[in-house]
N, CA, C and O of each residue as an XYZ file, in Angstrom:
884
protein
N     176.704    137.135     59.234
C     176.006    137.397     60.507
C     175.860    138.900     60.708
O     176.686    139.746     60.367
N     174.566    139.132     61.376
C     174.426    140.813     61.181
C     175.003    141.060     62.190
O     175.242    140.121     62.949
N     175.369    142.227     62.498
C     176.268    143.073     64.246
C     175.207    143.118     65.123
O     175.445    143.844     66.088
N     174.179    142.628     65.131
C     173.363    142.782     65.994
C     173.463    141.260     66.673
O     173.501    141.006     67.877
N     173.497    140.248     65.471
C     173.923    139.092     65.727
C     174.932    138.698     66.259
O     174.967    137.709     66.991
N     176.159    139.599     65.898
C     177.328    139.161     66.143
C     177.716    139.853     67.826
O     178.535    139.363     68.603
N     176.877    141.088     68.070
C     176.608    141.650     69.196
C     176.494    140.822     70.010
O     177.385    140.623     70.836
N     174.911    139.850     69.973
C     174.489    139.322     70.980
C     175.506    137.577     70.924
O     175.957    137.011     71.920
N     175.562    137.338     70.223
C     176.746    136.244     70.560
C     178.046    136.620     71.070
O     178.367    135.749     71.879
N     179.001    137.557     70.975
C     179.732    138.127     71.841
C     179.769    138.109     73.430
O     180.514    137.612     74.274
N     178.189    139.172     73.445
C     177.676    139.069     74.820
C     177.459    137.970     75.254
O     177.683    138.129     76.454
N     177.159    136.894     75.111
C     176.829    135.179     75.810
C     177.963    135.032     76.097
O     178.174    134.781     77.284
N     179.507    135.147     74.889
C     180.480    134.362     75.198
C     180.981    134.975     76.586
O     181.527    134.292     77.452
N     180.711    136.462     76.704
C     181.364    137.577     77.350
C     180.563    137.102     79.008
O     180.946    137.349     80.152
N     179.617    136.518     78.624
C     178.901    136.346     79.825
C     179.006    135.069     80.596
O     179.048    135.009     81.825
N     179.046    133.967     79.704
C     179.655    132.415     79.871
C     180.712    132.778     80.683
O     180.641    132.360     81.839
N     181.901    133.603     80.317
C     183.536    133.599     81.028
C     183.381    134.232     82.492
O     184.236    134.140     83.373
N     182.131    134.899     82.611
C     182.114    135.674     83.699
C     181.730    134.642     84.913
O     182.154    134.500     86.060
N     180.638    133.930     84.054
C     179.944    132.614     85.022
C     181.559    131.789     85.727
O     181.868    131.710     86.916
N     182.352    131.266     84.502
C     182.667    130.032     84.718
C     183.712    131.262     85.457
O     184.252    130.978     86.527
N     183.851    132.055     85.086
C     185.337    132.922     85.854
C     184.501    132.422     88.046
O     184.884    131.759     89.011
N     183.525    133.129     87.755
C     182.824    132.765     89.179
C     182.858    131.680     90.470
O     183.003    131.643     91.691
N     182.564    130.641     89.046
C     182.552    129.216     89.285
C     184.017    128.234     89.948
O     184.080    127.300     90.748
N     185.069    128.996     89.154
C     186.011    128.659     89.416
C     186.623    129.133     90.920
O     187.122    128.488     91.842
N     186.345    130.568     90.723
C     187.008    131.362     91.957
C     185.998    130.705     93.471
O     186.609    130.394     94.493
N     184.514    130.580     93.393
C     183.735    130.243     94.627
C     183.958    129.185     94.836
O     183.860    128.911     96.032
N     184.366    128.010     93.907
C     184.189    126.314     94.342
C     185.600    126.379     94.899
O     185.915    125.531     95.734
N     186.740    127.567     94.413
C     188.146    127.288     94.986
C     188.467    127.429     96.389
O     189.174    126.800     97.176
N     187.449    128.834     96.482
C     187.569    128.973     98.134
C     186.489    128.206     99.209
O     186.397    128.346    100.429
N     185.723    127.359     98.297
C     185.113    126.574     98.933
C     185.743    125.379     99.505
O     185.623    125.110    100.701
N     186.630    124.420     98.414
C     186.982    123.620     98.751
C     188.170    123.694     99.469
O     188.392    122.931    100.409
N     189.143    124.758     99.017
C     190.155    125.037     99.698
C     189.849    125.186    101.810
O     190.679    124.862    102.660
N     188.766    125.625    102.011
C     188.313    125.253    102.827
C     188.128    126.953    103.954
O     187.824    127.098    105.138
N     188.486    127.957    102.853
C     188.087    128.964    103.567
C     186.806    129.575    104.011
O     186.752    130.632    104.640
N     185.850    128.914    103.681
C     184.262    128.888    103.859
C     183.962    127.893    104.501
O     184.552    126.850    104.221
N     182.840    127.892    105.686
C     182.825    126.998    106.438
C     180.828    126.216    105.719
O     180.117    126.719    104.849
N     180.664    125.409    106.242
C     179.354    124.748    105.691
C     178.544    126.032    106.252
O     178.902    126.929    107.015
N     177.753    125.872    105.825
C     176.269    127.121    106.511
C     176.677    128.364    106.338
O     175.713    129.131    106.343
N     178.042    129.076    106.136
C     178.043    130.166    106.054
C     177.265    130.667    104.909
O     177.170    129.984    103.889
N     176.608    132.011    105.036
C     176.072    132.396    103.895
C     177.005    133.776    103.172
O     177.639    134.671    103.731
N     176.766    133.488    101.701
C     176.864    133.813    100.147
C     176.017    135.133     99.925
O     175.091    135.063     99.116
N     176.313    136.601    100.723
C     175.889    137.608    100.520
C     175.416    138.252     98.673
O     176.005    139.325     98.545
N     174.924    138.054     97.877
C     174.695    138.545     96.526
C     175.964    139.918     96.320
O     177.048    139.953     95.738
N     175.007    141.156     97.287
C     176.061    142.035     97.119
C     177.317    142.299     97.596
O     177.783    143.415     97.365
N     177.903    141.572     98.160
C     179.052    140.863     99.142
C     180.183    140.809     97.592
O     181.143    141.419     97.121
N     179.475    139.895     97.342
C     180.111    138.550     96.189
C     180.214    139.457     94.833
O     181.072    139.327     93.960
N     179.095    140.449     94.855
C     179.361    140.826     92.998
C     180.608    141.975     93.544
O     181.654    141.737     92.941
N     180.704    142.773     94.214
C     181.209    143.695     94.763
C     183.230    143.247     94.514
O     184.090    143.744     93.788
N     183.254    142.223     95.429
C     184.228    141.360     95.351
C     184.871    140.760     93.870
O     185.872    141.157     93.273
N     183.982    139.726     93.527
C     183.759    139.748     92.042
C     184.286    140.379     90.851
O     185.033    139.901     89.997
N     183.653    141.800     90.953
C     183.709    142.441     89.793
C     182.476    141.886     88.823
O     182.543    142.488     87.752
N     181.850    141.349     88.833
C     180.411    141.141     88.358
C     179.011    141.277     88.791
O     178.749    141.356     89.991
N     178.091    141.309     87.883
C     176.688    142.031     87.932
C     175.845    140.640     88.548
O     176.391    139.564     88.793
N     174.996    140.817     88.654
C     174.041    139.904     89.537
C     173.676    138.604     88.262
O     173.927    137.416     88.466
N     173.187    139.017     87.248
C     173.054    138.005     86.715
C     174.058    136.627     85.871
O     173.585    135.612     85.360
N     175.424    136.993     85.946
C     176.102    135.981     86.243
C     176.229    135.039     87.300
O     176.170    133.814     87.199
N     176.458    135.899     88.589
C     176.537    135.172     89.944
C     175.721    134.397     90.020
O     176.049    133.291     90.448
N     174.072    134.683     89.577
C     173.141    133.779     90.125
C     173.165    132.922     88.860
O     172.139    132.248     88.948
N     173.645    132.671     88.001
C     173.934    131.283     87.406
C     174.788    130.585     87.975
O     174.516    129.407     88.207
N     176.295    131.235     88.421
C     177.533    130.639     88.916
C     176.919    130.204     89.912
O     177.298    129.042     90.060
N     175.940    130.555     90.944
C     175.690    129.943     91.887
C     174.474    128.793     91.705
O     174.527    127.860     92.506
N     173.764    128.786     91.061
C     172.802    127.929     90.419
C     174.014    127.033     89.444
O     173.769    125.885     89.813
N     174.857    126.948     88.697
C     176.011    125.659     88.977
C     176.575    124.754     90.160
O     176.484    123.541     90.352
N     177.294    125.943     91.008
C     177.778    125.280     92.182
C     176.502    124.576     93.014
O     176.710    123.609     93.747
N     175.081    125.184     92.824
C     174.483    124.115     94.123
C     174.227    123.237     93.239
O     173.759    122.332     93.930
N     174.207    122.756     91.807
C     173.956    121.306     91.180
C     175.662    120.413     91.375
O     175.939    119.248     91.091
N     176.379    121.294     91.846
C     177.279    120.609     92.217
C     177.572    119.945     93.731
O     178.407    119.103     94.059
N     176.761    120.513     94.368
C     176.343    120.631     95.907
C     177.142    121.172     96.768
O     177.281    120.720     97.905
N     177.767    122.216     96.316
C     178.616    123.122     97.057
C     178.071    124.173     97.723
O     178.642    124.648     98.705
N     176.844    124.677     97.235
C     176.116    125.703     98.059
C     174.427    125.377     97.967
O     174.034    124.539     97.156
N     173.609    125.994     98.723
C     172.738    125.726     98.967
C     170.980    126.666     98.851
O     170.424    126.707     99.949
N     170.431    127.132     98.054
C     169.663    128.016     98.089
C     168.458    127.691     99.225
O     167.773    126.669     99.188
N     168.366    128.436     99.937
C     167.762    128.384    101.418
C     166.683    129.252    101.500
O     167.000    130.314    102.036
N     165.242    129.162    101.077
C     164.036    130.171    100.749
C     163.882    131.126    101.928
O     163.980    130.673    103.068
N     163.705    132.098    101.771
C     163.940    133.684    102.461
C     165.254    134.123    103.194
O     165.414    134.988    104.055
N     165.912    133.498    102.756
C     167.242    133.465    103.629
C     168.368    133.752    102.598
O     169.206    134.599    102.907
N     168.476    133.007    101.187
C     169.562    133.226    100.030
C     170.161    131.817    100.216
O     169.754    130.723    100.606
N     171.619    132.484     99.635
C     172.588    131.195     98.831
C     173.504    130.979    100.644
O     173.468    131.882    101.479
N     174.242    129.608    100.890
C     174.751    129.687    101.797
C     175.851    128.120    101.100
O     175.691    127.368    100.139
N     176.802    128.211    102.062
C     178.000    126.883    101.705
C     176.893    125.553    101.996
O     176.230    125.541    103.033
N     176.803    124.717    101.218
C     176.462    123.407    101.606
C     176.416    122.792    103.279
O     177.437    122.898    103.958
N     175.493    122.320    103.712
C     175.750    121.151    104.710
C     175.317    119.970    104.838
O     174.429    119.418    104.189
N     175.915    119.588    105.643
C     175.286    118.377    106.065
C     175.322    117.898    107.469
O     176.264    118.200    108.203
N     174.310    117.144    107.880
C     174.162    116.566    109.102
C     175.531    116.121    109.629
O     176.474    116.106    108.838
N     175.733    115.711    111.075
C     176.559    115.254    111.636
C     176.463    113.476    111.105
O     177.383    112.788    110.664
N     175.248    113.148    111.301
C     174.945    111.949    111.030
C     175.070    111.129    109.415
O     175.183    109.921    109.211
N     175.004    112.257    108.405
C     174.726    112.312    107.151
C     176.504    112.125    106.698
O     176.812    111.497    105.684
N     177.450    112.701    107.517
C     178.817    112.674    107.529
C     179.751    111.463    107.599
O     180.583    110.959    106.844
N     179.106    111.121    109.225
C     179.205    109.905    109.835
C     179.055    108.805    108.460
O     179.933    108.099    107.965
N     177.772    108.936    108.107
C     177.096    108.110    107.314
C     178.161    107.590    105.861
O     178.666    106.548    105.442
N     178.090    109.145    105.443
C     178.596    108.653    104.301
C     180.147    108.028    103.971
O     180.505    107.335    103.017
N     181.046    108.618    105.303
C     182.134    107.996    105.298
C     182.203    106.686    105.766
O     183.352    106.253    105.857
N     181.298    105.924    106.091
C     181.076    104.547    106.541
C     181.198    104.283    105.109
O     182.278    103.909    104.653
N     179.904    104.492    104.169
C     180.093    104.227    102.961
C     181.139    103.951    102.048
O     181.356    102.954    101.360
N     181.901    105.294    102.202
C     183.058    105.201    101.578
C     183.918    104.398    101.939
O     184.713    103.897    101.145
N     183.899    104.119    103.312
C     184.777    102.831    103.648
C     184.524    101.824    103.188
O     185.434    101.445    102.452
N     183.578    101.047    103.253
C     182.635     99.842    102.820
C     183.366     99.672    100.737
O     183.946     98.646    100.380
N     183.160    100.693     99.905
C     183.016    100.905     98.696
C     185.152    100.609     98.882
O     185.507     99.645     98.205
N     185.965    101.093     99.415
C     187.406    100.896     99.243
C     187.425     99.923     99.468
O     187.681     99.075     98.614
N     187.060     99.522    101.200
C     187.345     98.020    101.331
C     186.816     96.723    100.922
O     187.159     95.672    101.462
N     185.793     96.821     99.754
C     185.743     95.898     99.104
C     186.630     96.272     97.376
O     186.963     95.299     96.699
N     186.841     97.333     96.988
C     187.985     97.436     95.863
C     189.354     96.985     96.315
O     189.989     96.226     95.583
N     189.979     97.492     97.742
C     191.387     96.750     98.157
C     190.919     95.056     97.987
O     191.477     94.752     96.932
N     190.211     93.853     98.467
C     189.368     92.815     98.573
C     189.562     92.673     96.705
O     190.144     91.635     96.389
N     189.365     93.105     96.137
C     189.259     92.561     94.941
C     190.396     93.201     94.155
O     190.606     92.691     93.055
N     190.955     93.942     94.415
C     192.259     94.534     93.543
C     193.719     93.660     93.869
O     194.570     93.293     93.059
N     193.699     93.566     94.621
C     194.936     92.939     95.418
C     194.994     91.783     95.322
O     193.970     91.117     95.472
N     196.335     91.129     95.014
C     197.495     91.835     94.978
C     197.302     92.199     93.472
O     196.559     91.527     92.756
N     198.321     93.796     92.796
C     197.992     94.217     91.574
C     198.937     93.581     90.970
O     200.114     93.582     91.330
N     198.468     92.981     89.986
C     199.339     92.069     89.019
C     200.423     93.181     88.087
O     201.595     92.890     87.847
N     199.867     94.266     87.712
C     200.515     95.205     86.499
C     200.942     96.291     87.333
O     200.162     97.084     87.860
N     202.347     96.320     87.459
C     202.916     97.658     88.020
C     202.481     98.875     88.064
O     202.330     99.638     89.018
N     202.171     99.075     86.247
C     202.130     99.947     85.531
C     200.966    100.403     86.155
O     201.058    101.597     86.442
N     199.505     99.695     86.586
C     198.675     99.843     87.459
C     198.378    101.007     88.250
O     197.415    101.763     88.122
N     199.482    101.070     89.227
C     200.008    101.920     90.302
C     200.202    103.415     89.866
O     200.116    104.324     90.692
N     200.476    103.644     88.496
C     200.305    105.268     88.321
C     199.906    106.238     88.302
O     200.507    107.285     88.061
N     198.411    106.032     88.643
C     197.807    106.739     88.680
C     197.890    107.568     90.434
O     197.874    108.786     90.611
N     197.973    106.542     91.501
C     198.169    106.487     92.696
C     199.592    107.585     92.742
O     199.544    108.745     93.150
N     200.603    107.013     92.313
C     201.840    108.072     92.342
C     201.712    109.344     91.789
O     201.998    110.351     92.436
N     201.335    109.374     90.730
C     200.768    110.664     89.807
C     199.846    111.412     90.984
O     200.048    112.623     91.066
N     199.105    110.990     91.678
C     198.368    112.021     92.813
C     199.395    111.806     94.099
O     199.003    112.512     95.028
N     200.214    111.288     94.339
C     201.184    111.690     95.606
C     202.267    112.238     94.865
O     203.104    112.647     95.669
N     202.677    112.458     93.514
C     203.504    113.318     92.579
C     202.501    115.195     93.317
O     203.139    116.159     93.740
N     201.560    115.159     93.267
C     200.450    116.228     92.923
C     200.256    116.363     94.116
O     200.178    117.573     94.325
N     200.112    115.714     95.180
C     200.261    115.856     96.660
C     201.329    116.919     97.583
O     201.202    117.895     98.323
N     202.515    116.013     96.997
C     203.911    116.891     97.258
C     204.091    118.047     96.928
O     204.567    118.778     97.796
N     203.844    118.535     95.827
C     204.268    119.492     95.376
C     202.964    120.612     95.303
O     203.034    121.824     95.097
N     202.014    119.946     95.495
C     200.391    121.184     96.084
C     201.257    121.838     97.994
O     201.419    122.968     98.454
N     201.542    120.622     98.473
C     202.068    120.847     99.965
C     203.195    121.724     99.897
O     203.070    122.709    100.626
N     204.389    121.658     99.161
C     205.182    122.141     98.901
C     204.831    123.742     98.849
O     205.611    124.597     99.268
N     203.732    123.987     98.359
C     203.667    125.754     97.790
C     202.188    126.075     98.675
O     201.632    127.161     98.508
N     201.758    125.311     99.375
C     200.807    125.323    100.017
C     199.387    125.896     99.597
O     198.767    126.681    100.315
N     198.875    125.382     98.232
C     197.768    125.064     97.834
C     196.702    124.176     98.766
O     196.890    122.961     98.802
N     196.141    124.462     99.145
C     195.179    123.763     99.629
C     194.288    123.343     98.595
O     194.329    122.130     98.393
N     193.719    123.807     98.083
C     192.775    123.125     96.899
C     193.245    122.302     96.194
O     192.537    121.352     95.861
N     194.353    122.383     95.820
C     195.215    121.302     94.945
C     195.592    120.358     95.640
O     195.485    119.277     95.060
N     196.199    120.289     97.174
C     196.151    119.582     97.991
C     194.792    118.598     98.095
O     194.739    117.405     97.796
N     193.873    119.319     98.528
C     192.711    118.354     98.406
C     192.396    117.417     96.910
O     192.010    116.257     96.772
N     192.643    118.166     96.199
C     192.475    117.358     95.178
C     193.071    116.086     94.859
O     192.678    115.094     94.245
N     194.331    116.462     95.567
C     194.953    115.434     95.127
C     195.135    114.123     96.452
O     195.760    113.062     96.460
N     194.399    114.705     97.327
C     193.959    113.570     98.072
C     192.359    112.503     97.569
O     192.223    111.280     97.530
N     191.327    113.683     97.239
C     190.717    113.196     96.456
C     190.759    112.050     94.822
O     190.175    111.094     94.311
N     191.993    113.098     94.565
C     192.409    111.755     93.039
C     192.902    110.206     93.539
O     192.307    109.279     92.990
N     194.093    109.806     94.682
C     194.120    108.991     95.495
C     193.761    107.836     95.359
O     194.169    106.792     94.850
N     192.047    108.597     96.478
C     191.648    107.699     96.832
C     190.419    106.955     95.379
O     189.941    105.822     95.436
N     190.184    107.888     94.309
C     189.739    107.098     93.285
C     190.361    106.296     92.735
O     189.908    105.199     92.408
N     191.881    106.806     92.458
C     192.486    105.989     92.009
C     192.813    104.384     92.502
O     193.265    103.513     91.759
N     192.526    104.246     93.702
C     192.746    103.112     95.082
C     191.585    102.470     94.162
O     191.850    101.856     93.128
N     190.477    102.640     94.564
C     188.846    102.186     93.794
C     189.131    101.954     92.697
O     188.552    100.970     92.238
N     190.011    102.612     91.841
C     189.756    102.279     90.230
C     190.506    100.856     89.906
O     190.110     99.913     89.221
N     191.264    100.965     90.360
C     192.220     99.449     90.703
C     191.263     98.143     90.616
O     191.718     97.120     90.103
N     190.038     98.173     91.079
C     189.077     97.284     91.273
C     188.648     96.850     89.781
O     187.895     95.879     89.704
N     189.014     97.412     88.715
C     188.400     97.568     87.465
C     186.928     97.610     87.213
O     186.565     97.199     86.110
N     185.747     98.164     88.296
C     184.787     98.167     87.842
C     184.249     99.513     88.132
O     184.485    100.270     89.073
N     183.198     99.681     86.745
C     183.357    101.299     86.462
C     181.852    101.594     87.185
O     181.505    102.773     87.259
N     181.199    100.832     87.571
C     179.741    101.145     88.327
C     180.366    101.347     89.692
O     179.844    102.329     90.220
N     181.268    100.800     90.448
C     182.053    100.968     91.576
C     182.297    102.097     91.736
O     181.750    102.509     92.758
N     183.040    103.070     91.066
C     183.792    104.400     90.850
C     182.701    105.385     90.888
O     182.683    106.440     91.521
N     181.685    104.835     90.030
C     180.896    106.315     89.762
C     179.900    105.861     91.183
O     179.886    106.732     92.053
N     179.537    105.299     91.318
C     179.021    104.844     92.961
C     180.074    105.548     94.011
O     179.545    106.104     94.973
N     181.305    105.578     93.940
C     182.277    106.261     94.834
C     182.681    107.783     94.598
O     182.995    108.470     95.570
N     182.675    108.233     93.504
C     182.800    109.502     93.202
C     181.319    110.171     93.334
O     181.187    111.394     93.374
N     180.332    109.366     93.393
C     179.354    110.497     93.822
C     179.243    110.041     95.095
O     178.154    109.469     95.066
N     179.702    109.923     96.264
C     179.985    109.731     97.759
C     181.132    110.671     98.327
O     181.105    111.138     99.466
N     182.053    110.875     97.485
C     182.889    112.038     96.959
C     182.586    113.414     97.203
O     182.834    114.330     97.987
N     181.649    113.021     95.722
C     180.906    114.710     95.573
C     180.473    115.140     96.826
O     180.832    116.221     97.295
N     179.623    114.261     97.480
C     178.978    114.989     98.765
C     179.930    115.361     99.755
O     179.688    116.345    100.453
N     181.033    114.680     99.921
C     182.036    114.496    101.077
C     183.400    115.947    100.960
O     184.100    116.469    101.828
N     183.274    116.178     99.457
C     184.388    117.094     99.060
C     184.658    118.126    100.139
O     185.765    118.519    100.509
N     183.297    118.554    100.647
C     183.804    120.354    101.261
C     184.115    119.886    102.798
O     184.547    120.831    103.458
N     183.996    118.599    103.572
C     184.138    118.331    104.941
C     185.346    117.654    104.241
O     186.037    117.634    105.259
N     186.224    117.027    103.214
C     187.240    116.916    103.353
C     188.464    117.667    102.744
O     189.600    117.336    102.403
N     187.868    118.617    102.752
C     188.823    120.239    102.556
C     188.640    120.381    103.802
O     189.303    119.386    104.097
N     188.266    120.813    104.902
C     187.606    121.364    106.153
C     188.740    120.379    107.130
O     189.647    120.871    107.802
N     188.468    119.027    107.031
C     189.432    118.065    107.529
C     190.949    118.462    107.286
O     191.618    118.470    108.319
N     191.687    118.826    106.001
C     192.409    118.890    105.519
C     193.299    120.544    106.198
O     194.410    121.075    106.168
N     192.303    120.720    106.599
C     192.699    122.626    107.060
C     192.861    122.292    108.589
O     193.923    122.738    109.024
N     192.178    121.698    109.426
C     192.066    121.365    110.636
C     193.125    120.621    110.830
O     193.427    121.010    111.958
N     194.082    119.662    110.495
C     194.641    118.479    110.091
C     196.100    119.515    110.209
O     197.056    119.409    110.979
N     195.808    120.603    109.042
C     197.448    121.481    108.998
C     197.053    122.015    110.541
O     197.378    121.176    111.381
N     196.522    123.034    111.023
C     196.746    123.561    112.515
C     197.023    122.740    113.540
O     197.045    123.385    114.589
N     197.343    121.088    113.763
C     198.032    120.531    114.582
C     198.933    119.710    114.093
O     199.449    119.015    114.969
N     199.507    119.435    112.513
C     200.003    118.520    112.297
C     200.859    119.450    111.244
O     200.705    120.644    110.983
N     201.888    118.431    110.684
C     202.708    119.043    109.546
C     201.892    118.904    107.928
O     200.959    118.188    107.566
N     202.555    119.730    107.339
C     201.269    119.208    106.185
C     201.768    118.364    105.624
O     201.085    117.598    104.944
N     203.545    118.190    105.758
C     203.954    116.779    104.745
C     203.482    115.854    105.320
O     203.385    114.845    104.623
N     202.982    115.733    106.788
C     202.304    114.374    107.067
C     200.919    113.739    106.379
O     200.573    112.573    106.574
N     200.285    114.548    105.664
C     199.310    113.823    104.694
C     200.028    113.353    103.507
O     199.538    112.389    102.919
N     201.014    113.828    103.095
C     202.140    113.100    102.010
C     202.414    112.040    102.440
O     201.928    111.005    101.983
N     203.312    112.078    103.482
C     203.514    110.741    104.128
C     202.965    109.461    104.493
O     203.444    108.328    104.543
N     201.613    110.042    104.780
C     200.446    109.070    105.231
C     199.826    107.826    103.953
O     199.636    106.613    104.028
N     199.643    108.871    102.783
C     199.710    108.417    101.816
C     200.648    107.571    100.616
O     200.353    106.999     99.567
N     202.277    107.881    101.564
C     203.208    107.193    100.584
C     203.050    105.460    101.425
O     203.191    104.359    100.893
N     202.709    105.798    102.907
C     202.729    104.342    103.508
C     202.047    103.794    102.932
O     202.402    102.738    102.409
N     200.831    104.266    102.794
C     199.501    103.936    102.158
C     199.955    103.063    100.397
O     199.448    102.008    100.020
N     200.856    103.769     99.717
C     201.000    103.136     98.779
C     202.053    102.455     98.592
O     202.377    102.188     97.435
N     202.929    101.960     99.820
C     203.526    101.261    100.024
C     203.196     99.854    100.489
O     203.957     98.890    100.402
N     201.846     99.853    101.045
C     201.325     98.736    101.440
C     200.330     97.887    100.060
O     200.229     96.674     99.880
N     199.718     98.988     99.267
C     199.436     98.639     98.564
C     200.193     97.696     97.349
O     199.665     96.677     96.902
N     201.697     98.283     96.833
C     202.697     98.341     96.113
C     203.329     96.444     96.611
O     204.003     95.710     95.888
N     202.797     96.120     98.062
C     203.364     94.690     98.734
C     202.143     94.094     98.459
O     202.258     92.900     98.736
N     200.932     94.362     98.015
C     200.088     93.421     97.736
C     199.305     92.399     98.656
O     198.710     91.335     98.490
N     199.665     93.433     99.941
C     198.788     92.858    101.280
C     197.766     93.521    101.141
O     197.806     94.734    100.934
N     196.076     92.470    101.279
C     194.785     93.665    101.436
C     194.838     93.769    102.788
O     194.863     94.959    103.103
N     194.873     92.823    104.003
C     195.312     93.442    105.724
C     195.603     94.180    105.740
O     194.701     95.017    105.712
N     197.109     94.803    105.802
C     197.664     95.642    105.408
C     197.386     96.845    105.127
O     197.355     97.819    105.879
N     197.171     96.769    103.975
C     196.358     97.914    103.042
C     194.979     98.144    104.117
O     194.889     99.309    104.504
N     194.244     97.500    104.478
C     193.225     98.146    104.856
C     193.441     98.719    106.842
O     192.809     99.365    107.678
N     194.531     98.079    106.751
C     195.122     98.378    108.388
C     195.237    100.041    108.037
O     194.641    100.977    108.571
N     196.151    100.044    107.028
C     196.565    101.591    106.636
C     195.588    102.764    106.598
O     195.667    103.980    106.776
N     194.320    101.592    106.189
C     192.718    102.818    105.722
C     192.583    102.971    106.918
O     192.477    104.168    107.185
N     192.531    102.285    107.836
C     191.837    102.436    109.313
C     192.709    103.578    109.956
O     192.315    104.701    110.268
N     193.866    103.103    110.077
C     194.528    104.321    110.744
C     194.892    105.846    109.928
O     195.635    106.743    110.326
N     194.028    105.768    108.562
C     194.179    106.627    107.786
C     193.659    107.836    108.292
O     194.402    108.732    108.693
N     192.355    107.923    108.300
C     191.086    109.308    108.412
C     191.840    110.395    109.371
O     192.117    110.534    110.562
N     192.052    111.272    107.780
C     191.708    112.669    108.756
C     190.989    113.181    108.983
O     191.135    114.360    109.305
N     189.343    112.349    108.927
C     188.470    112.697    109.554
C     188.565    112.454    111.245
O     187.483    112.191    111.770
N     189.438    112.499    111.907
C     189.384    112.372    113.430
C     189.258    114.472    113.331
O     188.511    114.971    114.173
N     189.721    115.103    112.697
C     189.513    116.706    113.080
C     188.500    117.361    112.737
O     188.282    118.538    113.026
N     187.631    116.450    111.928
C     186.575    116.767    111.149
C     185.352    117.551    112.570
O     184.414    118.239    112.167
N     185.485    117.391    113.699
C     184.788    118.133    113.984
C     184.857    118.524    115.942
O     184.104    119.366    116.430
């Protein structure tokens, strides 16, 4: 390979790390929930901050809005994702509808072994709360509740629920931040061990009594 070659492949890789370096750091403080929906994504704000040149950012950010985390808004720039009040409303109906027919068909779980995935994210729960990660926190409320759905064994179900997810991610970081300023944060641990305690007895009542009185979407707004 000539050095001119080996130059310009360097530079891609050198430029790839800068993107995904981006990618990582904006979706963290996105979801973590220090950005609110609509706020806007200054260019020279961000490279400044950063430590990078414009033409990374505007890929990193042309990722995150195919992820739907931010939003390119014509004469105006890049800004955090939103969504309607109604569009919110909406989709967490959905998401209800999509669990409470996986609790309906999962239950009672025949294979213990089943259940690990569920503990493995209240394993990841505890100990995000513990050091007070919020992003990891969310995540691992997010892993959860797939894991609840995956139980159902059907894989058109999941990807039907994880992209209800995707849209829902940054209002339930937002929930999750609102949730700590009046409450303890081990109480989303907690909430969730009942939660898989009801599951673990193989009641769907039960279990879905638990979903109802679950939502920390009551702070959502």
């Amino acid at each position: 390979m000539s050095d001119v070659a080996a130059s310009s492949v360097e530079g891609e890789l050198e430029s790839l790390s800068l993107v995904e370096l981006a990618v990582r750091r904006l979706s963290r403080e996105i979801l973590s929930g220090k950005t609110d929906p609509g706020e806007r994504l200054v260019e020279e704000h961000l490279t400044r901050r950063l430590g990078i040149s414009r033409a990374p950012l505007r890929e990193a950010l042309r990722l995150l809005a195919q992820q739907g985390l931010v939003e390119h808004v014509p004469r105006r720039g890049v800004r955090v994702a939103t969504l309607s009040d109604r569009d919110v409303q909406e989709l967490y109906a959905v998401r209800d509808v999509l669990e409470r027919h996986a609790v309906e068909v999962a239950l009672p779980v025949v294979r213990d072994r089943a259940l690990g995935g569920l503990r493995a994210a209240i394993d990841q729960m505890r100990m995000a709360t513990a050091v007070g990660d919020r992003l990891r926190v969310a995540e691992a409320h997010r892993r959860f509740h797939v894991e609840l759905v995956r139980l159902a064994g059907n894989q058109q179900l999941i990807a039907v629920y994880e992209s209800i997810l995707v849209k829902l991610q940054l209002y339930m970081a937002i929930n999750l931040r609102r949730e700590a300023e009046v409450a303890q944060p081990i109480d989303g641990v907690h909430r969730h061990e009942r939660l898989l305690a009801a599951i673990e007895a193989g009641d769907p009542a039960v279990v879905l009594h638990e979903l109802a009185d679950h939502g920390a979407r009551t702070y959502l707004r």
